[in-house]
GUGUDREN-163021 format. One record per residue: residue number from 1; x, y, z of N, C-alpha, C, O in turn; residue in one letter. Coordinates in steps of 0.2 Angstrom, whole numbers, plus 2048, in hexadecimal, padded with zeros to 3 digits. Atoms other than C-alpha are relative to their C-alpha. Example, Ala and Ser with C-alpha at 12.3 -4.5 7.8 and 13.67 -1.06 7.14 Angstrom:
+-----+------+------+------+-------+-------+-------+------+------+------+------+------+------+-----+
!   n ! n_px ! n_py ! n_pz ! ca_px ! ca_py ! ca_pz ! c_px ! c_py ! c_pz ! o_px ! o_py ! o_pz ! res !
+-----+------+------+------+-------+-------+-------+------+------+------+------+------+------+-----+
!   1 !  804 !  7FA !  800 !   83E !   7EA !   827 !  804 !  806 !  800 !  809 !  805 !  803 !   A !
!   2 !  7FC !  7FA !  7FF !   844 !   7FB !   824 !  7FC !  805 !  803 !  7FF !  80B !  804 !   S !
+-----+------+------+------+-------+-------+-------+------+------+------+------+------+------+-----+
//
This chain:
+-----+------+------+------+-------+-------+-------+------+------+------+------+------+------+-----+
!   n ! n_px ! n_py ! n_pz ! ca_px ! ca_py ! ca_pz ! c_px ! c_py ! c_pz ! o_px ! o_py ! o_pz ! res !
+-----+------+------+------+-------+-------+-------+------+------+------+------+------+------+-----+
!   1 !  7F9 !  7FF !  800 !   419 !   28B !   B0C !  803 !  7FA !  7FF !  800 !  7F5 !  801 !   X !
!   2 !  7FE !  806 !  801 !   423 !   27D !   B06 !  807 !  802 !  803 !  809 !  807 !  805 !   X !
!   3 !  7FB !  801 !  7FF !   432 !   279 !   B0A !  805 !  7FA !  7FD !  806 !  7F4 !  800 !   X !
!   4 !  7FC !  804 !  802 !   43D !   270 !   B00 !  805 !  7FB !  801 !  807 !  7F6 !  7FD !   X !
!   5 !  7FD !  806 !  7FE !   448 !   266 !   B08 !  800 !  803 !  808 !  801 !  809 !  80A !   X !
!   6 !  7FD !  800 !  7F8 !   44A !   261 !   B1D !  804 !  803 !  802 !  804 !  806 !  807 !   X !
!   7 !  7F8 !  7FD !  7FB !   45C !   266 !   B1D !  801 !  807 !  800 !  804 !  80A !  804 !   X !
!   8 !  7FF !  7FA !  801 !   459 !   277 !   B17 !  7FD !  806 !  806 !  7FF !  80B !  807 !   X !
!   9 !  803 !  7FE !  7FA !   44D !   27B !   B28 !  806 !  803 !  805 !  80B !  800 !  805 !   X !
!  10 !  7FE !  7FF !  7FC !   454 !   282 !   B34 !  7FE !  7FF !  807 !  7F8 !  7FE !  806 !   X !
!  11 !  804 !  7FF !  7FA !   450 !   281 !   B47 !  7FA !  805 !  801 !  7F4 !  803 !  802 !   X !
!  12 !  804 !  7FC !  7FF !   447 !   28F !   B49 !  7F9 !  7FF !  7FA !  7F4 !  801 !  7FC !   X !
!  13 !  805 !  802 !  804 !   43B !   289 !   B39 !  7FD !  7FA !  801 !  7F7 !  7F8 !  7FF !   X !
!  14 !  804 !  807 !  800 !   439 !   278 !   B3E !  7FB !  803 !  807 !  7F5 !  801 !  808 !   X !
!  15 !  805 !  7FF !  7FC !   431 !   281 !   B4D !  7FC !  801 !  7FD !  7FA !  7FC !  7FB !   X !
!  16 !  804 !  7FE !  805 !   427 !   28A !   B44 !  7FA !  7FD !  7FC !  7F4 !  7FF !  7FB !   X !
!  17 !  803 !  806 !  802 !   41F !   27C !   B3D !  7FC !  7FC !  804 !  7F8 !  7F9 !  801 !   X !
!  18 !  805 !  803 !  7FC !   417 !   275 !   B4E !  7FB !  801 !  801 !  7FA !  806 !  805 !   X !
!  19 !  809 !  7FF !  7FD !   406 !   273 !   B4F !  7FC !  801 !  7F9 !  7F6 !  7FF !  7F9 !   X !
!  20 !  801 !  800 !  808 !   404 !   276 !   B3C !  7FE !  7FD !  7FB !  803 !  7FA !  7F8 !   X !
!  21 !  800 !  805 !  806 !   3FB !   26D !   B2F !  803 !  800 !  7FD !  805 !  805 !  7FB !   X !
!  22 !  7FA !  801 !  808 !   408 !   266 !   B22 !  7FD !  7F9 !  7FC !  7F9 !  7F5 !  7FE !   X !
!  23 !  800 !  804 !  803 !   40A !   25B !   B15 !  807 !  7FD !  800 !  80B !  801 !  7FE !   X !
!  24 !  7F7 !  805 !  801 !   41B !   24E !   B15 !  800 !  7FD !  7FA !  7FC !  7F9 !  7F9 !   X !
!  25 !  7FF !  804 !  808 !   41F !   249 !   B04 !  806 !  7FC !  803 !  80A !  7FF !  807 !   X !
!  26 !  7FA !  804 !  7FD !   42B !   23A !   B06 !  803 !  7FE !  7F8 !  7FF !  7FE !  7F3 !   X !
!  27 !  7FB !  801 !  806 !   43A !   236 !   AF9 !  7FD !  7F9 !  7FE !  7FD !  7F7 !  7F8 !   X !
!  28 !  802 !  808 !  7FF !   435 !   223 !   AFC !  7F9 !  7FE !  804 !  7F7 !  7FF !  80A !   X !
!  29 !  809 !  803 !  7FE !   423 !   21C !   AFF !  802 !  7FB !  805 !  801 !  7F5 !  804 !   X !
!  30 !  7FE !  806 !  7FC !   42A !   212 !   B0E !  7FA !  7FD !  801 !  7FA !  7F7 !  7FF !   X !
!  31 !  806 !  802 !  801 !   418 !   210 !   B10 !  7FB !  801 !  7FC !  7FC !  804 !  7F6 !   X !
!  32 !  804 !  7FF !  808 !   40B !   20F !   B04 !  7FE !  809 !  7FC !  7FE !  80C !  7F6 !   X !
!  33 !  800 !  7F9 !  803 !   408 !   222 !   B03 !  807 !  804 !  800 !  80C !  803 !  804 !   X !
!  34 !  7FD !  7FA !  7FF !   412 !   231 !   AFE !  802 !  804 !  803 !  808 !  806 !  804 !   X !
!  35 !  801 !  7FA !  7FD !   40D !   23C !   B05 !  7FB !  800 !  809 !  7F6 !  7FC !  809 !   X !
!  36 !  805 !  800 !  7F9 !   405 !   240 !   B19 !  7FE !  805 !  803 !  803 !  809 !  805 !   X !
!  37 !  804 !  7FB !  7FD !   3FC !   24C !   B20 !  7FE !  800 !  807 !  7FA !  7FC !  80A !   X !
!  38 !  803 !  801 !  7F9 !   3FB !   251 !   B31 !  803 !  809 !  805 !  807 !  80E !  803 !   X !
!  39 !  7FC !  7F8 !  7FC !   3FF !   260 !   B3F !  807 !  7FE !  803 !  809 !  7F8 !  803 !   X !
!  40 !  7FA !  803 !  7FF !   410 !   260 !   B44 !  802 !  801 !  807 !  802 !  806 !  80A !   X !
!  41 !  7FF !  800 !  7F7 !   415 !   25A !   B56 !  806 !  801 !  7FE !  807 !  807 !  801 !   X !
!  42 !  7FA !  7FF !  7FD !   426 !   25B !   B55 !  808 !  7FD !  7FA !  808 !  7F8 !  7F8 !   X !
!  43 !  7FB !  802 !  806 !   435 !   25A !   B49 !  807 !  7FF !  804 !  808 !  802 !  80A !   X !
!  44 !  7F9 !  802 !  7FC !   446 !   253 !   B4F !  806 !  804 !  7FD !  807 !  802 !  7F7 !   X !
!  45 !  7FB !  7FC !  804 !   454 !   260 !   B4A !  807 !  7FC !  7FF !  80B !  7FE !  7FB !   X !
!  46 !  7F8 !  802 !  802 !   463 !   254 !   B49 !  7FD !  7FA !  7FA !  800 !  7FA !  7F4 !   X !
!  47 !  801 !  803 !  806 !   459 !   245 !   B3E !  7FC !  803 !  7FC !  7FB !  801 !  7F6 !   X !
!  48 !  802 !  7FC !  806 !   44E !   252 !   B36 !  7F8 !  7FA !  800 !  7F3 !  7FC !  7FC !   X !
!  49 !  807 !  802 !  801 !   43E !   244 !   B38 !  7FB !  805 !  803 !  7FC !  809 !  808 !   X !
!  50 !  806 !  7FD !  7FE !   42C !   24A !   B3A !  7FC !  7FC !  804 !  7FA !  7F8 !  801 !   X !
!  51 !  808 !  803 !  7FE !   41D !   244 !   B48 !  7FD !  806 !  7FF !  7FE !  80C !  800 !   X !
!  52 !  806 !  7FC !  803 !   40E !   249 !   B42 !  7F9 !  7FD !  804 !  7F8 !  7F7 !  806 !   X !
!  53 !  805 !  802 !  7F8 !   3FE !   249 !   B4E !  7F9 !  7FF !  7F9 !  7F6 !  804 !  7F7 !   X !
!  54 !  808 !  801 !  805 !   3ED !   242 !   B40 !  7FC !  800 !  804 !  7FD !  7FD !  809 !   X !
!  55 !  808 !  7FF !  7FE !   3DD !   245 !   B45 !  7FB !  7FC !  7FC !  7FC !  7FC !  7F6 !   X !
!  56 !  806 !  802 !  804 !   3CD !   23B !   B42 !  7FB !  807 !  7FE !  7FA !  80C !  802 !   X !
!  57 !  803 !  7FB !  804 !   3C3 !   246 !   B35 !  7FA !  805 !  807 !  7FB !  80B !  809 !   X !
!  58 !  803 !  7FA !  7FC !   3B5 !   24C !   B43 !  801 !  800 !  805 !  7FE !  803 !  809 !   X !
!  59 !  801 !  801 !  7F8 !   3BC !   248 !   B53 !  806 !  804 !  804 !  80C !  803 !  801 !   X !
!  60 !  7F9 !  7FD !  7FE !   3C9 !   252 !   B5E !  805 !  7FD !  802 !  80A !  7FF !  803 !   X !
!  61 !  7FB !  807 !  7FB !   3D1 !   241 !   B65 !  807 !  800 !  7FA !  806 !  802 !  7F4 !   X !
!  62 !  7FA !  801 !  807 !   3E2 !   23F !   B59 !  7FD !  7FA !  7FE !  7FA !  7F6 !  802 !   X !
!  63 !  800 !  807 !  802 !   3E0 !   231 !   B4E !  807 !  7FB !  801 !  807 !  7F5 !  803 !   X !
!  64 !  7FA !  802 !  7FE !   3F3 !   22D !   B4E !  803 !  805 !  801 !  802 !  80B !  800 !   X !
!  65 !  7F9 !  7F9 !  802 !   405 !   235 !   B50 !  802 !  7FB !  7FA !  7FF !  7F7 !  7F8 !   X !
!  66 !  7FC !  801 !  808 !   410 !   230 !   B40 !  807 !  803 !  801 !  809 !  809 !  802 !   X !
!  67 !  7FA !  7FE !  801 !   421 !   22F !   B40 !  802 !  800 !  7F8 !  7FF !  7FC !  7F5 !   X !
!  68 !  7FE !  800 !  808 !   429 !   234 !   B2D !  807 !  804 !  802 !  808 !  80A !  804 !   X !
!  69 !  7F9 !  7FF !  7FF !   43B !   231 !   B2D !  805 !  806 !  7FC !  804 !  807 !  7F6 !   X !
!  70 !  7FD !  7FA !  803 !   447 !   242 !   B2A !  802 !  7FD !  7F8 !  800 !  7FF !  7F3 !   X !
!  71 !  7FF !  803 !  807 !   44F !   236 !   B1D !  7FB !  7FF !  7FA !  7FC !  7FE !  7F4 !   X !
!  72 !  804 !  800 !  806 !   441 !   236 !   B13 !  7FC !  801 !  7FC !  7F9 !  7FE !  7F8 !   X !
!  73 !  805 !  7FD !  801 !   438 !   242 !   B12 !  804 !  806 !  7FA !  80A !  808 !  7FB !   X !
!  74 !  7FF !  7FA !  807 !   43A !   24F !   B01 !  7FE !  806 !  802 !  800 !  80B !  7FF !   X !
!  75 !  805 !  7F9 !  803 !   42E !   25C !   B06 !  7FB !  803 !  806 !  7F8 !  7FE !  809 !   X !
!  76 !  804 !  802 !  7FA !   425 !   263 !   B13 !  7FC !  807 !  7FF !  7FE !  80D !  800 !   X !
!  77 !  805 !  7FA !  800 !   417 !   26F !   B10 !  7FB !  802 !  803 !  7F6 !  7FE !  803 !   X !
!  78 !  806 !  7FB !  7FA !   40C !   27C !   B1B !  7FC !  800 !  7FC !  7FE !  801 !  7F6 !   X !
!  79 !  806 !  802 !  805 !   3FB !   277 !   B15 !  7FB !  807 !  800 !  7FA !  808 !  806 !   X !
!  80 !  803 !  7FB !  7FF !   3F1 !   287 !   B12 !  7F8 !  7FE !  800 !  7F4 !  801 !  803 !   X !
!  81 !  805 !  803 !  7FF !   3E2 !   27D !   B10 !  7FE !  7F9 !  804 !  802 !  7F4 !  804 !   X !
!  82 !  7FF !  805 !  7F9 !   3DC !   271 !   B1E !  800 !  7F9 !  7FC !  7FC !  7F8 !  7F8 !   X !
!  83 !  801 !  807 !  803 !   3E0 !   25F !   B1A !  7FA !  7FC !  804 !  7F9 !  7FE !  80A !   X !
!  84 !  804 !  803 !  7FB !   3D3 !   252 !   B20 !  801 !  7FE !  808 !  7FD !  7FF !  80D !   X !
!  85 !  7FE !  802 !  7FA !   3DD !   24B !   B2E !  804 !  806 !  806 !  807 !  804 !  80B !   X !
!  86 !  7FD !  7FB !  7FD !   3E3 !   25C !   B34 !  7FC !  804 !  805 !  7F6 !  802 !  805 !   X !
!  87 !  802 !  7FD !  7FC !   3DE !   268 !   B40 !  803 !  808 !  7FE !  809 !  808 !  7FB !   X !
!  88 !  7FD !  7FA !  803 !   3E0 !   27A !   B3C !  804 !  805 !  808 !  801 !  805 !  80E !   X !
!  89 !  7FD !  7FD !  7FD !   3EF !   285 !   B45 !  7FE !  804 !  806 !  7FA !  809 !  805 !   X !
!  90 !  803 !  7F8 !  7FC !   3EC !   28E !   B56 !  805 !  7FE !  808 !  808 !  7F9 !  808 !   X !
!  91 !  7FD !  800 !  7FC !   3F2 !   290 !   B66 !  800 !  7FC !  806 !  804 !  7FC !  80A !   X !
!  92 !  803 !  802 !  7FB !   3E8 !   286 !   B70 !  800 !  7FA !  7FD !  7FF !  7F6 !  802 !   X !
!  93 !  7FC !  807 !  804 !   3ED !   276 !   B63 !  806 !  7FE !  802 !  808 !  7F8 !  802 !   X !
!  94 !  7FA !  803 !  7FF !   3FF !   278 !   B66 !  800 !  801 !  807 !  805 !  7FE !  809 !   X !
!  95 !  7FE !  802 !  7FA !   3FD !   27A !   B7A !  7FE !  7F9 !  802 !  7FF !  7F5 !  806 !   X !
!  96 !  803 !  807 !  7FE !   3F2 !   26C !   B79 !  807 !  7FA !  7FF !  809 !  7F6 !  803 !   X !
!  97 !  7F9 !  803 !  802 !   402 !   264 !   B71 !  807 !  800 !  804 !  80D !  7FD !  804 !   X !
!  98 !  7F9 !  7FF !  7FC !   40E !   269 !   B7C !  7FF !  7FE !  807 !  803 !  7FC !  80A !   X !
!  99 !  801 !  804 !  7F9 !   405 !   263 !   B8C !  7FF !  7F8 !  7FE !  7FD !  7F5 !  803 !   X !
! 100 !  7FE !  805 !  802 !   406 !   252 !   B83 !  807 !  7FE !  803 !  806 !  7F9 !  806 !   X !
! 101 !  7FA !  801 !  7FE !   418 !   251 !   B89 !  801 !  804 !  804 !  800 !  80A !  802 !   X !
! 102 !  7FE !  7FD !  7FC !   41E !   259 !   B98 !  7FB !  7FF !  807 !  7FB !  7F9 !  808 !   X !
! 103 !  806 !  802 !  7FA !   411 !   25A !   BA8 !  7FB !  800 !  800 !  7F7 !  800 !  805 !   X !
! 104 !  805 !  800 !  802 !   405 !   25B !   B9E !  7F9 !  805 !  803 !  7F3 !  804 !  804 !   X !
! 105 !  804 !  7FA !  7FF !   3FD !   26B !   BA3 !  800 !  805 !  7F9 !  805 !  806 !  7F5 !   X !
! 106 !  802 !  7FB !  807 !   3F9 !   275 !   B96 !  7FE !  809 !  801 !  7FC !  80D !  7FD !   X !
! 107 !  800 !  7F8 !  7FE !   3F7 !   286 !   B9E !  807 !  801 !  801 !  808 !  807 !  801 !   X !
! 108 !  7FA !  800 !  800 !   40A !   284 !   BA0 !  803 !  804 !  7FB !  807 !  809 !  7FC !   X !
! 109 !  7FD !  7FD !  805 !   40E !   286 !   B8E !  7FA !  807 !  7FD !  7FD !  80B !  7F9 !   X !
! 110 !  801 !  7FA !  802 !   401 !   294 !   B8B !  803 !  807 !  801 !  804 !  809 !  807 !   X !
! 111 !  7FD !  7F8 !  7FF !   407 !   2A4 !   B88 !  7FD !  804 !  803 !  800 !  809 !  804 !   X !
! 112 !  807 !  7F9 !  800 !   3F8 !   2B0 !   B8C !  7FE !  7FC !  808 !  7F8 !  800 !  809 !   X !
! 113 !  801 !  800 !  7FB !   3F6 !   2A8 !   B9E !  801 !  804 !  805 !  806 !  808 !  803 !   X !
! 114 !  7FF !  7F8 !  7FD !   3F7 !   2B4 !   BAB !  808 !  7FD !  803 !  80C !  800 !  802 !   X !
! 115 !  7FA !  802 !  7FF !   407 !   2A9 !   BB4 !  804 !  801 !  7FA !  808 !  805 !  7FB !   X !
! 116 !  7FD !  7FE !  804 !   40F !   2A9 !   BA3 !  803 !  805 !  7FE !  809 !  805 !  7FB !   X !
! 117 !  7FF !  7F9 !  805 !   40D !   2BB !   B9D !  804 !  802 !  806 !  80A !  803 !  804 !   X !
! 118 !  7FC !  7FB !  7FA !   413 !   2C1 !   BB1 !  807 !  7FE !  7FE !  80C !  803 !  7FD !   X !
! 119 !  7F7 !  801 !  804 !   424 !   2B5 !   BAB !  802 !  802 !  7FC !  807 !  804 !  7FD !   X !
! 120 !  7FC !  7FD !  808 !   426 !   2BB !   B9A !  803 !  807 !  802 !  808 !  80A !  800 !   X !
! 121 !  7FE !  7F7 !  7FF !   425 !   2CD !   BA0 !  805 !  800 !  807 !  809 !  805 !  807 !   X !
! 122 !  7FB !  7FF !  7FD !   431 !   2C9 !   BAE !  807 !  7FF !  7FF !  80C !  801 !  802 !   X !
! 123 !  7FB !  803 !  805 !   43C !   2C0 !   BA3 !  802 !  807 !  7FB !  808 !  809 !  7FB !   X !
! 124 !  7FF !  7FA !  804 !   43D !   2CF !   B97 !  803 !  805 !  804 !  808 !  807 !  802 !   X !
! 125 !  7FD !  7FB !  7FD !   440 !   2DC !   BA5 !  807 !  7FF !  801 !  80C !  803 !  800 !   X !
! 126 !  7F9 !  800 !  7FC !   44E !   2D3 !   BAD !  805 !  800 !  7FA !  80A !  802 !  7FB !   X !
! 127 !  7FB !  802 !  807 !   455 !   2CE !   B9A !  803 !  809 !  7FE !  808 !  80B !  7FF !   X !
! 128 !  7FF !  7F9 !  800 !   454 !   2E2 !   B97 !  807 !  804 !  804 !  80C !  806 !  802 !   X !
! 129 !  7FC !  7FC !  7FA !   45B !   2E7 !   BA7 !  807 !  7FF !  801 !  80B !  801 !  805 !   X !
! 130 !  7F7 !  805 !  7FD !   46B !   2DC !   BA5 !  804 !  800 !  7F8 !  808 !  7FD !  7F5 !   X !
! 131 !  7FE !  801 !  806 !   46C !   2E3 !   B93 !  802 !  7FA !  7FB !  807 !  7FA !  7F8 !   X !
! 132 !  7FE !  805 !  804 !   468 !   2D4 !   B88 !  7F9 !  802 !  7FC !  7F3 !  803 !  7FE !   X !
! 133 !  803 !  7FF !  807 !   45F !   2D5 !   B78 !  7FA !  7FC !  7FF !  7FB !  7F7 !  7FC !   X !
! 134 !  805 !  803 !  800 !   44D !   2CF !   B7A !  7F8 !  803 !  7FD !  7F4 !  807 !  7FF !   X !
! 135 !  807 !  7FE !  803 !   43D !   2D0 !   B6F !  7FA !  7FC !  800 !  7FC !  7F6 !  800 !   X !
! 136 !  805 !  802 !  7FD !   42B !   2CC !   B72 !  7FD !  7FE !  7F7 !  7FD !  802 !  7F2 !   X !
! 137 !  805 !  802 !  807 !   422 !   2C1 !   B62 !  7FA !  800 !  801 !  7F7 !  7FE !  806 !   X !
! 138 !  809 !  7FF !  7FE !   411 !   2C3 !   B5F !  7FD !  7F7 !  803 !  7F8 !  7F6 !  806 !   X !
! 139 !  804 !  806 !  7FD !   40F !   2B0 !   B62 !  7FF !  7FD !  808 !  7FC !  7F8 !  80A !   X !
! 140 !  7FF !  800 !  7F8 !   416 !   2B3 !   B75 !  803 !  7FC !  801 !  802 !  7F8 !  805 !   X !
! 141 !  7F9 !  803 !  7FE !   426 !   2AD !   B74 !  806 !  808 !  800 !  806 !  80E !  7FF !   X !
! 142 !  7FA !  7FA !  7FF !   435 !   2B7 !   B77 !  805 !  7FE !  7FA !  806 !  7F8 !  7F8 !   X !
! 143 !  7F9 !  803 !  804 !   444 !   2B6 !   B6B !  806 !  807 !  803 !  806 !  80E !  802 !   X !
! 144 !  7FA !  7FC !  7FF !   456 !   2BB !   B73 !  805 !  800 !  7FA !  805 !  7FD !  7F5 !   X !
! 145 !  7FD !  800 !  803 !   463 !   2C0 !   B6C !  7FF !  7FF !  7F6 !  803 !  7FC !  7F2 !   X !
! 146 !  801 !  803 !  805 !   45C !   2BF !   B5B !  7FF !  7F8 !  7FE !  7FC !  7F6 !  7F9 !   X !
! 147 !  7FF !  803 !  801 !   45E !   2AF !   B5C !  7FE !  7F7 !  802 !  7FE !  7F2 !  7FF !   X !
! 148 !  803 !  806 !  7FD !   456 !   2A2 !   B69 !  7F9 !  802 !  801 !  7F7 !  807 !  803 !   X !
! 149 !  808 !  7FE !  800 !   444 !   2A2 !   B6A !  7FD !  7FB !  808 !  7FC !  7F5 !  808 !   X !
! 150 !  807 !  802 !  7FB !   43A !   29F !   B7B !  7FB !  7FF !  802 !  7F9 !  805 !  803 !   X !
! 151 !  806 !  804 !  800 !   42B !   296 !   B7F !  7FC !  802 !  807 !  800 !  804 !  80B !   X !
! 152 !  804 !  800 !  7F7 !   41E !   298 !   B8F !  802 !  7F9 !  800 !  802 !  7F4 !  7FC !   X !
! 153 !  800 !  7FD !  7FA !   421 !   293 !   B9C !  807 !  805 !  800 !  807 !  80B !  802 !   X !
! 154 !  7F8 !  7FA !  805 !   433 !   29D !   B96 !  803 !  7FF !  808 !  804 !  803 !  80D !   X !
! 155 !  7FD !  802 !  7FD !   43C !   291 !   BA1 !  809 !  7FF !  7FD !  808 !  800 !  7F6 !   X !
! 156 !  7FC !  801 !  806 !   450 !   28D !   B9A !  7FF !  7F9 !  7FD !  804 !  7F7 !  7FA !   X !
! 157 !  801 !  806 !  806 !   448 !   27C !   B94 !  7FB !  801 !  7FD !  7F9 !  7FC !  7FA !   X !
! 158 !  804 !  7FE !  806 !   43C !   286 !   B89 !  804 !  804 !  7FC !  800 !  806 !  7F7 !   X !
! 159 !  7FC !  7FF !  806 !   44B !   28D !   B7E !  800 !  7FC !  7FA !  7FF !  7F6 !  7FA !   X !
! 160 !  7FF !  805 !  807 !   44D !   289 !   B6C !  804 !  803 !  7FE !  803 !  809 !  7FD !   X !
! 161 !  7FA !  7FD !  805 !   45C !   28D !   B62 !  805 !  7FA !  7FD !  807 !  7F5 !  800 !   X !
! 162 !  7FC !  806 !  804 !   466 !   282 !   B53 !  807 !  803 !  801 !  80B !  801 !  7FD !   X !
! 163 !  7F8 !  800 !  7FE !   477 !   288 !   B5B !  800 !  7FD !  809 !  7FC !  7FF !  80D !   X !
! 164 !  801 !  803 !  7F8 !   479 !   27E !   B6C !  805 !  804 !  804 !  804 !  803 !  80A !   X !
! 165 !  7FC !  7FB !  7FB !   487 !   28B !   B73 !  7FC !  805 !  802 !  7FA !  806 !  808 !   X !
! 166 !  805 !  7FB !  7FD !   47C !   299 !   B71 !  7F9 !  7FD !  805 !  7F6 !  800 !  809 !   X !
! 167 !  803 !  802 !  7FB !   46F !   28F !   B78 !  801 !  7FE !  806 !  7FC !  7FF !  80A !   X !
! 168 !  7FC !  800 !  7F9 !   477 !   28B !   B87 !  800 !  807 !  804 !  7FC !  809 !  808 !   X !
! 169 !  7FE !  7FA !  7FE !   47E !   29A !   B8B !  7F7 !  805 !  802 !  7F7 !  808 !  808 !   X !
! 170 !  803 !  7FB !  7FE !   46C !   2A2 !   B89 !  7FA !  7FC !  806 !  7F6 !  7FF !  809 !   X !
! 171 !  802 !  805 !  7FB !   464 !   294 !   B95 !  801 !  801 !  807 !  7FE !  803 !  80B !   X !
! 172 !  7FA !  7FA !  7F9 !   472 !   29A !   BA2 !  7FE !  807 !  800 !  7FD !  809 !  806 !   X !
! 173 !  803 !  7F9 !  7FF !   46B !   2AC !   BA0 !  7F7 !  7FF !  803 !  7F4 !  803 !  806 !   X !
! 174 !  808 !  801 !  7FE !   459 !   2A5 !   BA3 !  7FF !  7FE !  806 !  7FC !  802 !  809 !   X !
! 175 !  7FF !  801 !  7FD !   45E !   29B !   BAF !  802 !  806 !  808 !  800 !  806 !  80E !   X !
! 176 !  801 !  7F9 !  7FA !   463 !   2AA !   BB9 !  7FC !  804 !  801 !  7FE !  809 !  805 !   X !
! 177 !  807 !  7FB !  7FF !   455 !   2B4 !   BB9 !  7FB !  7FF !  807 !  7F8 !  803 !  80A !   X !
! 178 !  802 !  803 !  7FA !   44F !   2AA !   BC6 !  7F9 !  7FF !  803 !  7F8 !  7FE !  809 !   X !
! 179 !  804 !  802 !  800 !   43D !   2A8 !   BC1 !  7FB !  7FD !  802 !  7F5 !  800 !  800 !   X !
+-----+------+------+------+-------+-------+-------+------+------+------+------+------+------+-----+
//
């Protein structure tokens, strides 16, 4: 999947992209290379840069992260073939990545843990029950309202949404749930 320019992402796609082998093409070789290949830790929605998580070829350890400045980046493509330093997409790669930052428990952010699932499904009831608009993604996130997408532990600082009112607003609905 390419994507041709940074700005055209939206939030909801720069998710999308965590954990993901890519390619960054940059406009300018601030470094010697063009182009970088790595899984994607984490995209910043206001400067549009990329960390990218490289792996040594046989080993699970990361070899680095990689910052590649939003300014300079031309291109950013889901690699359908594994690059050398990548790791290929799974569920159990991006929680590993998500307990990198946080309390670093990694059953936290899995979805399919039994503490999880009982949240998710209680989170769903009460959201039902108080008539608000909520569907289950097959990757075990919820998206309300069409709109913002939540994460396990599906606490309101696992929200994501590129309008910061409605995310607000639906962080105060999570928040009351009282999970």
């Amino acid at each position: 999947i390419e994507m041709s320019s940074m700005e055209s992402l939206s939030v909801k796609e720069m998710f999308d992209l965590l954990g993901h082998p890519v390619t960054v093409r940059t406009i300018h070789a601030a470094r010697s290379a063009t182009k970088w290949e790595g899984n994607v830790f984490t995209i910043d929605p206001v400067s549009r840069s990329v960390i990218l998580i490289r792996f040594e070829d046989k080993l699970e350890n990361p070899l680095e992260m990689l910052t590649v400045m939003g300014d300079s980046i031309e291109s950013i493509d889901k690699c359908t073939d594994l690059p050398p330093k990548c790791r290929p997409f799974s569920l159990d790669l991006l929680s590993w990545m998500n307990s990198l930052v946080g309390d670093g428990d990694p059953s936290q952010t899995d979805s399919n843990s039994d503490e999880n699932i009982k949240r998710r499904q209680q989170l769903v009831e009460w959201l039902k029950k108080n008539y608000i608009t909520v569907s289950e993604k097959s990757d075990g996130s919820l998206l309300i309202f069409d709109s913002v997408k939540i994460t396990a532990p599906f606490r309101s600082s696992d929200c994501i949404c590129d309008n910061g009112i409605v995310l607000e607003r639906v962080r105060n609905i999570v928040d009351k749930a009282n999970l």
